[in-house]
C-alpha positions as MATLAB code, in Angstrom:
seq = 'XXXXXXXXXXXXXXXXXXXXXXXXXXXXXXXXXXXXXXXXXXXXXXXXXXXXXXXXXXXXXXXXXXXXXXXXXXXXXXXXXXXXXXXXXXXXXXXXXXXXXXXXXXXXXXXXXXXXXXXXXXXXXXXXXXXXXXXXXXXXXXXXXXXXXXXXXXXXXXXXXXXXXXXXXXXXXXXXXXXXXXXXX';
ca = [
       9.120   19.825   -1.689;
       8.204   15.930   -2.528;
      11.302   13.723   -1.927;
      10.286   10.342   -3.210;
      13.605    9.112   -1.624;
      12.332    7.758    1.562;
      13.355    4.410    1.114;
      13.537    2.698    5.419;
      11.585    0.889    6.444;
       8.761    2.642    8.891;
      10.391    2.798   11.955;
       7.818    3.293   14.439;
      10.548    4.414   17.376;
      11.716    6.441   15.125;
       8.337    8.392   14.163;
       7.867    8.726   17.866;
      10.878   10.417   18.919;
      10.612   12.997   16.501;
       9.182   16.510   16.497;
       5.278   16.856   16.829;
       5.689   18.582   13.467;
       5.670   15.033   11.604;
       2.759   13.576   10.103;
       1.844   10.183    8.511;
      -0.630   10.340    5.430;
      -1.681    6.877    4.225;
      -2.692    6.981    0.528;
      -5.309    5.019   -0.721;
      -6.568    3.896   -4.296;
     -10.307    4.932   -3.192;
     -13.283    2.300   -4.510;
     -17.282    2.731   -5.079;
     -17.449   -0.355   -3.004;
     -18.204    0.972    0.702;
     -16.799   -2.137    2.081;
     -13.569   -1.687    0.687;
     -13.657    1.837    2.037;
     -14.803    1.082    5.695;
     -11.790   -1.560    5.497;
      -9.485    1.096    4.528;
     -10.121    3.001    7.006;
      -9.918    0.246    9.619;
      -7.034   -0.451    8.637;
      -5.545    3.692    9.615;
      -7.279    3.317   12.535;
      -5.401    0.288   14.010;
      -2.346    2.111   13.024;
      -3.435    5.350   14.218;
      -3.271    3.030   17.583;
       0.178    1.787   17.007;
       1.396    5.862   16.096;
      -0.357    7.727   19.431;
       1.602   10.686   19.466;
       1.697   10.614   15.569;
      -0.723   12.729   13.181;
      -2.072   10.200   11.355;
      -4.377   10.543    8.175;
      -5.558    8.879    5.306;
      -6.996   10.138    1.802;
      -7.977    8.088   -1.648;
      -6.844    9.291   -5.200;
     -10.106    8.604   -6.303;
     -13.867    7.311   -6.150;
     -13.895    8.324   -2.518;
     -13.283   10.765    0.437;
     -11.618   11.502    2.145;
      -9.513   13.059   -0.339;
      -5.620   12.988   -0.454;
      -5.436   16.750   -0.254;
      -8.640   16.377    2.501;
      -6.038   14.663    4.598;
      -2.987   16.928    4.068;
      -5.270   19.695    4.852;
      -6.210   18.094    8.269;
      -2.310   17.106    8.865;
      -1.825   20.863    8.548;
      -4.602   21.766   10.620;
      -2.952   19.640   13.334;
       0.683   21.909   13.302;
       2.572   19.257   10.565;
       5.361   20.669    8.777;
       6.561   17.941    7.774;
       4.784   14.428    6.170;
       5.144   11.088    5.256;
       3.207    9.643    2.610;
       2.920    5.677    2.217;
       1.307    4.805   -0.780;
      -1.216    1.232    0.232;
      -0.620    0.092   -2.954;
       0.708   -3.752   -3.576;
       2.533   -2.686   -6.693;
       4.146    0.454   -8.027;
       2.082    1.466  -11.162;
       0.539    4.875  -12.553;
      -0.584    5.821   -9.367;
       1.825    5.335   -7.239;
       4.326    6.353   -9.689;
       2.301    9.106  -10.823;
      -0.431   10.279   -9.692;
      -0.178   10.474   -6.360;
       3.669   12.086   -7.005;
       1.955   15.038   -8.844;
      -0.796   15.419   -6.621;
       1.324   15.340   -3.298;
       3.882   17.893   -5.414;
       1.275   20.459   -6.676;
      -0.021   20.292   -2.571;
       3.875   20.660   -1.471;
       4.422   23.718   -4.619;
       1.359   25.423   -3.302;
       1.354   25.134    0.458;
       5.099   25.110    1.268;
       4.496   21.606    3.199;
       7.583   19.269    2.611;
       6.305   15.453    1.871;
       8.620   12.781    1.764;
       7.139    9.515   -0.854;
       7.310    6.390    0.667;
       7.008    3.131   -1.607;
       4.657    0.514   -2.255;
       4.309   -2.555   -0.367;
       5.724   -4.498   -3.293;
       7.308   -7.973   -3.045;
       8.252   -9.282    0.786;
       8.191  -12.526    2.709;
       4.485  -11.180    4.348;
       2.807  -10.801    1.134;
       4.271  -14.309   -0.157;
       3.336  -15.761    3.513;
      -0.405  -14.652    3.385;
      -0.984  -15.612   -0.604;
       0.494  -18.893    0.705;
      -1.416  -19.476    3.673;
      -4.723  -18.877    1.677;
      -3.192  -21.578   -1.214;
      -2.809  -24.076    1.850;
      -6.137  -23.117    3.170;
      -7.712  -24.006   -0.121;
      -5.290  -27.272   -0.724;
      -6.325  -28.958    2.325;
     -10.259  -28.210    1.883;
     -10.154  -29.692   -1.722;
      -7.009  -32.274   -2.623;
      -9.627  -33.966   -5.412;
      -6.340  -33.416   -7.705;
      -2.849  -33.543   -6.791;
      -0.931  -30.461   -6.379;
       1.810  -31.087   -9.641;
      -1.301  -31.891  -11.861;
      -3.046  -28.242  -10.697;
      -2.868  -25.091  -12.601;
      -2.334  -22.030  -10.071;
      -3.891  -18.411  -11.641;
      -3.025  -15.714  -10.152;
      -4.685  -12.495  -10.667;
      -3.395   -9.081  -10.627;
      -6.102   -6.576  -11.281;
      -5.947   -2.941  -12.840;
      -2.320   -2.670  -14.390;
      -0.925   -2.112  -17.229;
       2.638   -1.017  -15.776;
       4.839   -3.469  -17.060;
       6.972   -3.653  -13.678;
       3.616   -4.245  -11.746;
       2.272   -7.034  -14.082;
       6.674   -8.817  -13.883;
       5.956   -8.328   -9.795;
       2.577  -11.012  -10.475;
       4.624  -12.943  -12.363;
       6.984  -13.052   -9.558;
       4.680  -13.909   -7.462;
       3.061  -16.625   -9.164;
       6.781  -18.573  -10.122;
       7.047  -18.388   -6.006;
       3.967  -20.086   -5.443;
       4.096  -22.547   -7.936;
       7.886  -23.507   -7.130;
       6.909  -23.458   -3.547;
       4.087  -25.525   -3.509;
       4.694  -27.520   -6.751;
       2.132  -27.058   -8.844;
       2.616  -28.147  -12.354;
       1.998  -24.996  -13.577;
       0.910  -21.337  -13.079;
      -0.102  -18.573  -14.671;
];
């Protein structure tokens, strides 16, 4: 069973006073770009730290391995009856609103493992914080022009979803509001 209701925050004392039957599968986009993959996986391992007595495992939709279903397998390798899956994905689009759903159900259907869906990372004050710090980082190294006669672009790559490409937009009105730009697109 999938139950894409798991809507709390990761509560780390939580996760650790639970049964050893609970794992943690981190769900990655995958990329041909081996950097992006070794970063990835950095990025399980320093919470792999934070999770000791946690299974902990990672797996990419596509382009790369391990696998999503590699990493279930090795969560039930390790005793889990039980997993949560956290899509890494900024924004809720196909895959996070599909394909990784049908992929984590047709695992659940077949194996009898429950998985409960986390969301995306989506909009929050970190996000905003970091895209802003970079903005200031940039400001101060360059103010040739001043800030309400600047155009801000913001990029969001690989979406067609219509709620991911409003979240940008979001995004961008924030940091152009915030830091007065004169515009931003």
């Amino acid at each position: 069973m999938v139950n894409s209701k798991w809507y709390k925050p990761l509560d780390f004392d939580f996760l650790e006073h639970q049964s050893n039957c609970i794992g943690v599968l981190i769900c990655g986009h995958g990329s041909r770009n081996r950097l992006a993959i070794d970063e990835f996986a950095d990025l399980v391992k320093s919470l792999k730290q934070n999770l000791p007595s946690i299974p902990v495992e990672y797996g990419y939709l596509e382009f790369a391995r391990p696998t999503l279903k590699d990493a279930l397998d090795r969560l039930r390798s390790q005793s889990v009856e039980r997993v949560i899956a956290i899509p890494a994905m900024l924004f809720a689009a196909g895959h996070a609103k599909n394909d990784i759903p049908s992929l984590l159900k047709a695992y659940s259907d077949k194996t009898g493992l429950t998985i409960d869906y986390g969301r995306e990372l989506g909009i929050n004050n970190s996000m905003i914080g970091a895209a802003g710090a970079r903005i200031k980082q940039v400001i101060e190294a360059s103010s040739d022009y001043p800030i309400s006669q600047t155009l801000l672009v913001a990029v969001g790559r690989g979406s067609s979803d219509p709620d991911a490409n409003s979240n940008v937009a979001k995004i961008t009105r924030m940091l152009v509001e915030g830091f007065g730009f004169g515009w931003g697109e």
